[in-house]
N, C-alpha and C positions, 0 to 999 in steps of 0.2 A: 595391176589395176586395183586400185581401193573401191570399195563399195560402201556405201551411207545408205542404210535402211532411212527412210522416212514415216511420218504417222500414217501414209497413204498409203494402203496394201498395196505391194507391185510395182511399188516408185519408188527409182533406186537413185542416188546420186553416185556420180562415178571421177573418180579424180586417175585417169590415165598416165603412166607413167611419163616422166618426160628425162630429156635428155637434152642437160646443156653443154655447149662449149665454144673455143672461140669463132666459131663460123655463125652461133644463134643455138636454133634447139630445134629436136625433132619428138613426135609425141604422137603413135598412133591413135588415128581416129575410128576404127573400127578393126579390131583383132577378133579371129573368131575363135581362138583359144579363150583367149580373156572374158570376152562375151558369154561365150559355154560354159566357162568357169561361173558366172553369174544365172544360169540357168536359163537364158537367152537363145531359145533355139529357132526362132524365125528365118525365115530367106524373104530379106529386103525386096523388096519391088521398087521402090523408088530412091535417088538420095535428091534431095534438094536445098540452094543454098539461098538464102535470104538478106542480102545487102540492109542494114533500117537505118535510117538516119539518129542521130539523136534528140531525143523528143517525142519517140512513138510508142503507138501501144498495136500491136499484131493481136487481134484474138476477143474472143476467146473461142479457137475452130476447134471443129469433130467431124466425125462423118458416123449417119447413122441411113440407114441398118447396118452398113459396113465399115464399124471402127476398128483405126488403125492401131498397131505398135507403133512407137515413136522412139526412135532414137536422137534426140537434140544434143549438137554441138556447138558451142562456142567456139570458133575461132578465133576473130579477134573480139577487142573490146570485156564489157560485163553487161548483165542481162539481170533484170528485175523477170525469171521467171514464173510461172503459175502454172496447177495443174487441180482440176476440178473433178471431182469423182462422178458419174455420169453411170454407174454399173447400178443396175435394181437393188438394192436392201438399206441397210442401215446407215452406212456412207455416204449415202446419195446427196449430191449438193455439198460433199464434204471438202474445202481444197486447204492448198496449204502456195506459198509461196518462196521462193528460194533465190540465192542470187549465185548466177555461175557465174565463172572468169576465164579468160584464156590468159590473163595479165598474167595468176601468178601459179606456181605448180603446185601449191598446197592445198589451193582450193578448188573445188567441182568446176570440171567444165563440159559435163555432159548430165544428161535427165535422162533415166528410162521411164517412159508410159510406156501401161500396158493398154490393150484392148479398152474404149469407155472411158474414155476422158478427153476432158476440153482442155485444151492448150494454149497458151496467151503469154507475150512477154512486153516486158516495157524496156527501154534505152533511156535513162536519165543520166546516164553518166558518160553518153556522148555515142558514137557509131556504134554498131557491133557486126559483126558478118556470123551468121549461122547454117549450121547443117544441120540437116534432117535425115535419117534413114527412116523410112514408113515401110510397113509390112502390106499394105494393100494400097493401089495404085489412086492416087487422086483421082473422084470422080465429083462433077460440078453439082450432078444431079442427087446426090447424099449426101452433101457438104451441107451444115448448116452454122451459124454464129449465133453463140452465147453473147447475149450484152456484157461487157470490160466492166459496166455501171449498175448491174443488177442490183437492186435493193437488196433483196436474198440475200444476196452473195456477198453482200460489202466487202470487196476486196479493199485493202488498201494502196492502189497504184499510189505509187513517188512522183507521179505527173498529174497538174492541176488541169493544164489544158495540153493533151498532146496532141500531134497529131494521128490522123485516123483514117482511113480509107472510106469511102463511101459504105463500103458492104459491114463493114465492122463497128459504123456508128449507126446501123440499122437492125442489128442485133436482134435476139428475143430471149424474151426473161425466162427464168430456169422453169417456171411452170407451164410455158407456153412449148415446152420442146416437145418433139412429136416422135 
């Protein structure tokens, strides 16, 4: 397992071993060697897998008081991911943006967030299927959405008009979170 420090304390990019030949290729998605190797010592509550069409933008979700560890995979496709720092001090509102792949083995196809961050990816460059391990279990009632569109935040999505789910184009801005 490679690991990629990022500017964001606690956000790791991780490029998973893989293993080609002529049958295709095999590439664990969660070792708990490798992960321990990363200092990664949660027990997963949840995994979940996200079908997106291409053209969208997922996010930007948290859960508060109870924020999650996030383990995000790319399976197929590439992902316009994001990750927004959400933890009290000097970071706050700090993000940064990355693109995973499952296409090719050189490049990241996994993000670790830690505890305190919003999460959000976009699909410009067609489907992607994703996985998630979360360290605390989806609850409706502490979920909340960051706007994709915050002025603050000016992310730079690669999508002009994407699409959007009801609840993620109803968002609230980073000074509105509670």
């Amino acid at each position: 397992m490679k690991l990629v420090q990022t500017s964001l304390a606690g956000v790791h990019l991780l490029i998973p071993p893989r293993f080609d030949d002529q049958r295709g290729s095999f590439r664990p998605l969660f070792a708990q060697r490798f992960h321990a190797e990363a200092g990664y010592t949660h027990t997963w509550a949840e995994m979940n897998v996200s079908e997106t069409e291409a053209g969208c933008i997922r996010g930007l979700h948290l859960q508060n008081p109870e924020p999650q560890a996030k383990l995000i995979t790319v399976i197929s496709g590439t992902i316009f991911d994001v990750a927004v720092d959400l933890r009290p001090g000097a970071n706050f509102g700090k993000w940064e943006s990355f693109r995973l792949s499952a296409e090719h083995a050189e490049e990241p196809s996994q993000i670790y967030l830690p505890p305190g961050f919003a999460h959000g990816l976009a699909t410009p460059e067609g489907p992607a299927t994703i996985a998630y391990l979360v360290s605390t279990p989806w609850n409706p009632e502490t979920e909340q959405v960051l706007r994709w569109d915050d002025p603050t935040l000016n992310i730079p999505w690669p999508l002009a008009a994407p699409k959007l789910s009801p609840r993620d184009s109803n968002g609230c801005e980073l000074r509105e979170l509670t």
